[in-house]
FIZA-724519 format. One record per residue (C-alpha): residue number from 1; residue in one letter; x negated, y, z negated. Coordinates in nm, 4 decimals. Layout:
N
seq:NUM, type:A, px:X, py:Y, pz:Z
...
% end
This chain:
238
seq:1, type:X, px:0.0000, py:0.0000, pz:0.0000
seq:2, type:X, px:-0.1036, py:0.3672, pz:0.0536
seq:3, type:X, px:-0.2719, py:0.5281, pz:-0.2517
seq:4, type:X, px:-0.2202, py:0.8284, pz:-0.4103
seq:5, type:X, px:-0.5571, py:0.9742, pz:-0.2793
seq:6, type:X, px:-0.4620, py:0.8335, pz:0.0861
seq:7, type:X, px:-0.1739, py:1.0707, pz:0.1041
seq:8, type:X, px:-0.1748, py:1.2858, pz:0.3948
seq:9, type:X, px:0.1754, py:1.4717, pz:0.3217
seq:10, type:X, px:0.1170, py:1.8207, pz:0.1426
seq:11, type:X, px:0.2519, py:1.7875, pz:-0.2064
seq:12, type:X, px:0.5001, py:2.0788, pz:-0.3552
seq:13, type:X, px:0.5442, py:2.1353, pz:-0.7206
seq:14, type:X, px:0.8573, py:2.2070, pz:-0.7461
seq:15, type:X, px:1.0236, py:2.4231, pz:-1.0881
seq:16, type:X, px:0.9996, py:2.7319, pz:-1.2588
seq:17, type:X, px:0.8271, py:2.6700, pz:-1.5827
seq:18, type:X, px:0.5475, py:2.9313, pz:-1.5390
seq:19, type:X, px:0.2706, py:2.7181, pz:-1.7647
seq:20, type:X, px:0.3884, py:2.3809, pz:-1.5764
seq:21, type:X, px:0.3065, py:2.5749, pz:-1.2406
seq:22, type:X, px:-0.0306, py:2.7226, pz:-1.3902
seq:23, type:X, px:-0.0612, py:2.3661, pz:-1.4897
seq:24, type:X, px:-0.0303, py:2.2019, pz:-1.1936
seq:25, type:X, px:-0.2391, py:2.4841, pz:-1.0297
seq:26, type:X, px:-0.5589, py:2.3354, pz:-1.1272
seq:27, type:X, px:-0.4635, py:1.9943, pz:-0.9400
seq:28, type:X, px:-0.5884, py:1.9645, pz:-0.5993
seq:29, type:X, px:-0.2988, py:1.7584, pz:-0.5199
seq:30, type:X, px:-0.0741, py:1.9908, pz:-0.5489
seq:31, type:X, px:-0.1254, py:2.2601, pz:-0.2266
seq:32, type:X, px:0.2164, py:2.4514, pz:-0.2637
seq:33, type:X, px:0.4840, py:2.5720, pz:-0.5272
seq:34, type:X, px:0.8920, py:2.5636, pz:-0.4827
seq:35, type:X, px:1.1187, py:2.7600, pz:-0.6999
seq:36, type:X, px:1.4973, py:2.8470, pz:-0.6753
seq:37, type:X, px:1.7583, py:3.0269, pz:-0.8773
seq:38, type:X, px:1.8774, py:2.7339, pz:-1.0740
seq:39, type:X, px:1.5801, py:2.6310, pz:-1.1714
seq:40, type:X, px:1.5128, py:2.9555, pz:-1.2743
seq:41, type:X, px:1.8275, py:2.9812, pz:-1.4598
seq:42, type:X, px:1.7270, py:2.6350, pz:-1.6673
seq:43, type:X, px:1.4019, py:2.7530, pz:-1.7186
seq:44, type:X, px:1.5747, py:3.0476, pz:-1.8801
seq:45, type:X, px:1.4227, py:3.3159, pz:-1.6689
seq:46, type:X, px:1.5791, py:3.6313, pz:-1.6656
seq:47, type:X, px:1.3499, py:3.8756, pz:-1.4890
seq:48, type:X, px:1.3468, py:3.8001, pz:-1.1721
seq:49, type:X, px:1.0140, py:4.0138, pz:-1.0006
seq:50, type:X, px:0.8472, py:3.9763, pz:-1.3286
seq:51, type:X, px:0.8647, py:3.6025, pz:-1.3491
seq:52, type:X, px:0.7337, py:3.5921, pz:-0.9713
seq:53, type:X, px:0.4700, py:3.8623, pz:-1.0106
seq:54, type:X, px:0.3134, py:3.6788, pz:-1.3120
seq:55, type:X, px:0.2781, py:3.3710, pz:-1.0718
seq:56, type:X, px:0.1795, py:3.5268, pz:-0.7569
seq:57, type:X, px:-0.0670, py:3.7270, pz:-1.0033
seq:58, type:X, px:-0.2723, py:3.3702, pz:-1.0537
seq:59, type:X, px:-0.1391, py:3.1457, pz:-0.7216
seq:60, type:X, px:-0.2489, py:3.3847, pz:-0.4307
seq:61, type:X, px:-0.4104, py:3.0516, pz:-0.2254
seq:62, type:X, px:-0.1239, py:2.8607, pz:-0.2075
seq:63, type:X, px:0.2288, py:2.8525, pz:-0.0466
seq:64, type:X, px:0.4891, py:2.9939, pz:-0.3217
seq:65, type:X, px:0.8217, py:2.9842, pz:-0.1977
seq:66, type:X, px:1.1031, py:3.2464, pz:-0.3761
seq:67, type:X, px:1.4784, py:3.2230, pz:-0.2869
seq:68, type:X, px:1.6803, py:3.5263, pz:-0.2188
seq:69, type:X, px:2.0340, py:3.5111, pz:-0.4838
seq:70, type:X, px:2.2602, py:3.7237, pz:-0.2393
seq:71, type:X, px:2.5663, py:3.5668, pz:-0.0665
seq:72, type:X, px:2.6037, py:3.9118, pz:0.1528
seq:73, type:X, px:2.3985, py:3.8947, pz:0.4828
seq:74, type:X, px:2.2543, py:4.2165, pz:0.5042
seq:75, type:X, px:2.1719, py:4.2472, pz:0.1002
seq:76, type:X, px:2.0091, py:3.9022, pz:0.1319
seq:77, type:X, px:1.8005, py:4.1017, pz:0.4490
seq:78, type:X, px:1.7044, py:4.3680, pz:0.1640
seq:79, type:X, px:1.5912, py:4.0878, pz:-0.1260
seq:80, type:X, px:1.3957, py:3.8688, pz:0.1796
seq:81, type:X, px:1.1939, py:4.1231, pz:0.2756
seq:82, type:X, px:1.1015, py:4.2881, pz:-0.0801
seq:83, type:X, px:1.0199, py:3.9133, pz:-0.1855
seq:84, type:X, px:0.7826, py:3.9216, pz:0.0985
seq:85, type:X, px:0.6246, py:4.2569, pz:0.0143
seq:86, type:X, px:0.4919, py:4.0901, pz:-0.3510
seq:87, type:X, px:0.1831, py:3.8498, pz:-0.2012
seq:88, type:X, px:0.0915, py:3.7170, pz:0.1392
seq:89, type:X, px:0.1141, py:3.3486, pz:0.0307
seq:90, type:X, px:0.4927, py:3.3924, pz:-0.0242
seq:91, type:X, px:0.7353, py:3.2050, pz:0.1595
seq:92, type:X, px:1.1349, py:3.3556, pz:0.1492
seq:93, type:X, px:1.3699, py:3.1071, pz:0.0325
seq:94, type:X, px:1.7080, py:3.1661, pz:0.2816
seq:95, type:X, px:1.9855, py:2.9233, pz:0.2738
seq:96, type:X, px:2.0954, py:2.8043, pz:0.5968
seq:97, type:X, px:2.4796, py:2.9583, pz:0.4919
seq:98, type:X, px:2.5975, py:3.1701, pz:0.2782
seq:99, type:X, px:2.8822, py:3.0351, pz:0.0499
seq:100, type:X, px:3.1434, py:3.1099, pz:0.3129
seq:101, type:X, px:2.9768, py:2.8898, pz:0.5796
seq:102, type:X, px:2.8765, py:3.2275, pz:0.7491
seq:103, type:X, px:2.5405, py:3.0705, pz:0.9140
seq:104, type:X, px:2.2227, py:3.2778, pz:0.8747
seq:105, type:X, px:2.0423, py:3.2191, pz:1.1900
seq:106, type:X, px:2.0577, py:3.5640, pz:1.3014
seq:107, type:X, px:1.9229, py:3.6825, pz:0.9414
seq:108, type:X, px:1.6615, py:3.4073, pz:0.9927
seq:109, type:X, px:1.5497, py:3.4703, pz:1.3147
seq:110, type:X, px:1.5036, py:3.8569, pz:1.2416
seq:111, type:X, px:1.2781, py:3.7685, pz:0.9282
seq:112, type:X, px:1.0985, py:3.5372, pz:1.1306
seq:113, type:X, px:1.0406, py:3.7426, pz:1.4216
seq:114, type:X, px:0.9058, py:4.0503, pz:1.2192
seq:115, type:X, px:0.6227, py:3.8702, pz:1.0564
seq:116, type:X, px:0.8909, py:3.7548, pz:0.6895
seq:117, type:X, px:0.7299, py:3.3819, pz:0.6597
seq:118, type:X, px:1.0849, py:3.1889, pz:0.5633
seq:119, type:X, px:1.1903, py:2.8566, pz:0.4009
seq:120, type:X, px:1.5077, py:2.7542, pz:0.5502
seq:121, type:X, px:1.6938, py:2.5706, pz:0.2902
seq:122, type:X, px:1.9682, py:2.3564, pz:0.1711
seq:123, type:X, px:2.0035, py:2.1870, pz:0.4903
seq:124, type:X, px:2.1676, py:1.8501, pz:0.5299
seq:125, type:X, px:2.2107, py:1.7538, pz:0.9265
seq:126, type:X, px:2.0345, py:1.7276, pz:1.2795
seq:127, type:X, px:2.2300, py:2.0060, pz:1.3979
seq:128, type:X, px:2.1440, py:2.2148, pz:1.1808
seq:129, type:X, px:1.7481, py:2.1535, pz:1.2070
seq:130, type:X, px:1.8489, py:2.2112, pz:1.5803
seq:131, type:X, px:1.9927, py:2.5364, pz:1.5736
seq:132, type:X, px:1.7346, py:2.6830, pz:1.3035
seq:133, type:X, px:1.4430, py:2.5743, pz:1.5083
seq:134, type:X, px:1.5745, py:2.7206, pz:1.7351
seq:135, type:X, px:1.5926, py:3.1058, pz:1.6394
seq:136, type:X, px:1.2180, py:3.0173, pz:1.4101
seq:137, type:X, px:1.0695, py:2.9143, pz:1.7747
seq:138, type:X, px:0.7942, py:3.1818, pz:1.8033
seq:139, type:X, px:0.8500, py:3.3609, pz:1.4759
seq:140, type:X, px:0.5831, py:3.3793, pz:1.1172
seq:141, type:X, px:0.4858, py:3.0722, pz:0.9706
seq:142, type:X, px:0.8262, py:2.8909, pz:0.8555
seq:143, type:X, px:0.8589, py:2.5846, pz:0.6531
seq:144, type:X, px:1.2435, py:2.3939, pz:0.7227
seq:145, type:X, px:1.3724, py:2.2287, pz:0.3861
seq:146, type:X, px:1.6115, py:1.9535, pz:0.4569
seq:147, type:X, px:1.7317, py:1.7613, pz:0.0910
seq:148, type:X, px:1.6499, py:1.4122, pz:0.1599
seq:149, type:X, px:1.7522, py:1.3490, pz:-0.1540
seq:150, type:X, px:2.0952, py:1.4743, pz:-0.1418
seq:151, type:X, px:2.1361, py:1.2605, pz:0.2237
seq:152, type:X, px:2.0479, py:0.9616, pz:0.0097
seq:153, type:X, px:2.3043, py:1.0630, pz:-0.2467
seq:154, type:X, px:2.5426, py:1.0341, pz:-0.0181
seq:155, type:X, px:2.4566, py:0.6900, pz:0.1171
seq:156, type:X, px:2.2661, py:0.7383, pz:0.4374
seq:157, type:X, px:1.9614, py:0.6358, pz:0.5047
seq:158, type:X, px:1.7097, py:0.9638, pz:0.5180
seq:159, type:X, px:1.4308, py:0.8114, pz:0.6848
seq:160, type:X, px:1.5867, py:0.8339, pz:1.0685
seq:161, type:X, px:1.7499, py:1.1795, pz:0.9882
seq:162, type:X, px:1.3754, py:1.2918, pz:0.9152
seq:163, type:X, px:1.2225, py:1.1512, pz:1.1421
seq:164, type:X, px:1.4293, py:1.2703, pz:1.4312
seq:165, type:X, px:1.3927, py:1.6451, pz:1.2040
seq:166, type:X, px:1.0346, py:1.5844, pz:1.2366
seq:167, type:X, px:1.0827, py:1.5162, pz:1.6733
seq:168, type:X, px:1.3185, py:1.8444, pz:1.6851
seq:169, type:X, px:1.0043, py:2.0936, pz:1.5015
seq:170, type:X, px:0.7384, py:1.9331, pz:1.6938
seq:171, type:X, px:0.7323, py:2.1563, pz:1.9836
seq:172, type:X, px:0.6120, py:2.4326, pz:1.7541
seq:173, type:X, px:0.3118, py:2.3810, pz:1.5168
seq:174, type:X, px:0.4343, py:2.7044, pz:1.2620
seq:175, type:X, px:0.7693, py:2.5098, pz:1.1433
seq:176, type:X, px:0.6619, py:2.2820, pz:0.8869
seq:177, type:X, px:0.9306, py:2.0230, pz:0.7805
seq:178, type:X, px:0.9581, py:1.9829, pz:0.4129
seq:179, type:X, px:1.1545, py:1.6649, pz:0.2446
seq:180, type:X, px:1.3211, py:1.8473, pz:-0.0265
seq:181, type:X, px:1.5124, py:1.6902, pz:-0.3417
seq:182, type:X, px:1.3229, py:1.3689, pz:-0.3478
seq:183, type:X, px:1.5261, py:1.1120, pz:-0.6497
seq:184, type:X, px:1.1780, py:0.8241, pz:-0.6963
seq:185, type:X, px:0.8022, py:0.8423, pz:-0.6209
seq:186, type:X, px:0.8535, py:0.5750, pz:-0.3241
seq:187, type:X, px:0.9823, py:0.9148, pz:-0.1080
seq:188, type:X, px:0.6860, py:1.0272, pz:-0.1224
seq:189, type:X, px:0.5277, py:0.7396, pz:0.0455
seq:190, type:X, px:0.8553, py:0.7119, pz:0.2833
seq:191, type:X, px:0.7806, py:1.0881, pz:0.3671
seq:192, type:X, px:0.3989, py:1.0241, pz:0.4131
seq:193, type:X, px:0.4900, py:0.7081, pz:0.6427
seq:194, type:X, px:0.6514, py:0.9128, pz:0.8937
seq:195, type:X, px:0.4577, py:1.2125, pz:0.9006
seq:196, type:X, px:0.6370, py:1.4469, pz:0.7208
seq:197, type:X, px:0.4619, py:1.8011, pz:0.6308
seq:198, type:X, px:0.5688, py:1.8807, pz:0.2898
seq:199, type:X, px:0.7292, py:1.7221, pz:-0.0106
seq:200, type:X, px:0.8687, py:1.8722, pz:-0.2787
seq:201, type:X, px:0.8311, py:1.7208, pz:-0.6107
seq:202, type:X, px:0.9509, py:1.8210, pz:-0.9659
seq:203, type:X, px:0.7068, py:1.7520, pz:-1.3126
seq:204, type:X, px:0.9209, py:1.4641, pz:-1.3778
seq:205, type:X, px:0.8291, py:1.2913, pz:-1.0681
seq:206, type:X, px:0.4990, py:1.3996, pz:-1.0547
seq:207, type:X, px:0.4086, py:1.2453, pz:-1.3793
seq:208, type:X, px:0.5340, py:0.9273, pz:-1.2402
seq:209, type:X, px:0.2386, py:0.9171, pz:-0.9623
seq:210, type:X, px:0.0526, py:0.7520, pz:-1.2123
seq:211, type:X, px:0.2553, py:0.4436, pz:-1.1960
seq:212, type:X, px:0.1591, py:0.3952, pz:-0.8543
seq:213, type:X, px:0.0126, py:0.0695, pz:-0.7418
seq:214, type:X, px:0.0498, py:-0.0617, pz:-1.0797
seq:215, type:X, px:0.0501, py:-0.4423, pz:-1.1722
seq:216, type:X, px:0.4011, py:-0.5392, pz:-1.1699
seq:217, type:X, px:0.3296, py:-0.8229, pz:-1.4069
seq:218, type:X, px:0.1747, py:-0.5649, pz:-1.6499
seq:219, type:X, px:0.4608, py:-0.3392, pz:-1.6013
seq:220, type:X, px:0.7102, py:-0.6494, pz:-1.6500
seq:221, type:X, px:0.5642, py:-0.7014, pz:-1.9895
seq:222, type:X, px:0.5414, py:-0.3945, pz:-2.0855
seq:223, type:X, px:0.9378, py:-0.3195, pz:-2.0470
seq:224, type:X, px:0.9720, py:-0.6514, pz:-2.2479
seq:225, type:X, px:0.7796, py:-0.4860, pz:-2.4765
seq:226, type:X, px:0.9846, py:-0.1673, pz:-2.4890
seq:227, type:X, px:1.3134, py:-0.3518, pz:-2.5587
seq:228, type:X, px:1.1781, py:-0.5494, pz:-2.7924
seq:229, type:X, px:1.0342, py:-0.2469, pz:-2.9704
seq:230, type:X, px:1.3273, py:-0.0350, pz:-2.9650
seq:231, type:X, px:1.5460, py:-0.2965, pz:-3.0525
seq:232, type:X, px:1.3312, py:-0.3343, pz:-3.3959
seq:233, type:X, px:1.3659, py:0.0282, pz:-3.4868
seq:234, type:X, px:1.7672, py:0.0147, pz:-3.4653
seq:235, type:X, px:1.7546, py:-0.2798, pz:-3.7288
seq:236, type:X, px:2.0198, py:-0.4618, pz:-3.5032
seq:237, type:X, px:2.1064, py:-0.7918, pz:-3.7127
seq:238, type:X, px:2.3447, py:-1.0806, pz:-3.5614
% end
């Protein structure tokens, strides 16, 4: 099986705890940074450009992606390009609709097109991969975030979806596919299989990495060992 030092995909902390993210800085592994605004909201952030500005202040050689919170077109316009202004290593966080199913291609496509490096987000089908590579075609930098995770939620099968996601960016090197909302450390290795950019990954998962290639004899023991533990410290008598 593929090791963890084998990996070819780019691996994405993803979260808002701003000493996880320090934390994570100083791993070579990790060659990018993810945030949104609910996992600001559990990580009980309530300044907005201060919370960024203190990351951006230490992460300036790495991709840090920032979402914009509007669901009006032209104020989400305003926040993009203000998040933009704060560091050159920021990516712009746009959803691929607002909450009225009002598509933001033409929002996109202007950011793009007048240097605003985006992160398309939240998307779920071909079609939409389609029609947002389509206006990023020539534009900054862009990195397309379709949730894997969220396909596999549902029960399809992610792998074809991103691979054929992966066929549709190909024709231009600056759109960067990203499997977003990954659920078990084997997505990484699906995502790596196929040749997928960018994976986003929260702490949780990431401490799991560890596990990888481990014996599964040792590992069967050592949930034995768990249960039998546990089952000691309730003081369950039959």
């Amino acid at each position: 099986m593929t090791l963890v030092p084998d990996l070819k995909i780019k691996v994405f902390a993803d979260g808002a705890d701003r000493a996880e993210m320090l934390n994570f800085y100083a791993n070579p592994l990790i060659r990018g940074f993810t945030t949104n605004p609910t996992l600001m909201a559990k990580a009980g952030i309530t300044d907005y450009e201060s919370f960024a500005r203190s990351v951006l202040a230490v992460i300036r050689d790495r991709p840090v992606s920032f979402e914009v919170f509007s669901d009006d077109l032209a104020e989400m316009d305003r926040q993009a390009r203000k998040i933009a202004s704060w560091a050159a290593n920021v990516y712009v966080k746009i959803p691929v609709t607002n909450t009225r199913r009002e598509p933001t291609l033409d929002l996109i496509s202007s950011l793009s097109h007048s240097g605003v490096k985006v992160n398309v987000t939240a998307m779920l089908t071909l079609e939409q991969v389609r029609e947002v590579a389509g206006v990023l075609t020539g534009g900054a930098p862009s990195f397309v975030s379709v949730f894997a995770g969220r396909i596999a939620d549902t029960g399809r099968d992610p792998v074809p979806i991103m691979a054929e996601a992966l066929a549709v960016l190909k024709a231009d090197p600056s759109m960067e596919l990203i499997w977003a909302s990954p659920r078990e450390v084997l997505n990484i290795f699906q995502a790596d299989a196929i040749g997928c950019h960018i994976i986003t990954v929260t702490g949780d998962l990431l401490k799991k990495l560890q596990l990888t290639g481990k014996d599964l004899g040792d590992y069967s023991l050592e949930t034995v060992q768990m249960f039998y533990n546990d089952a000691r410290k309730s003081g369950f008598r039959l």
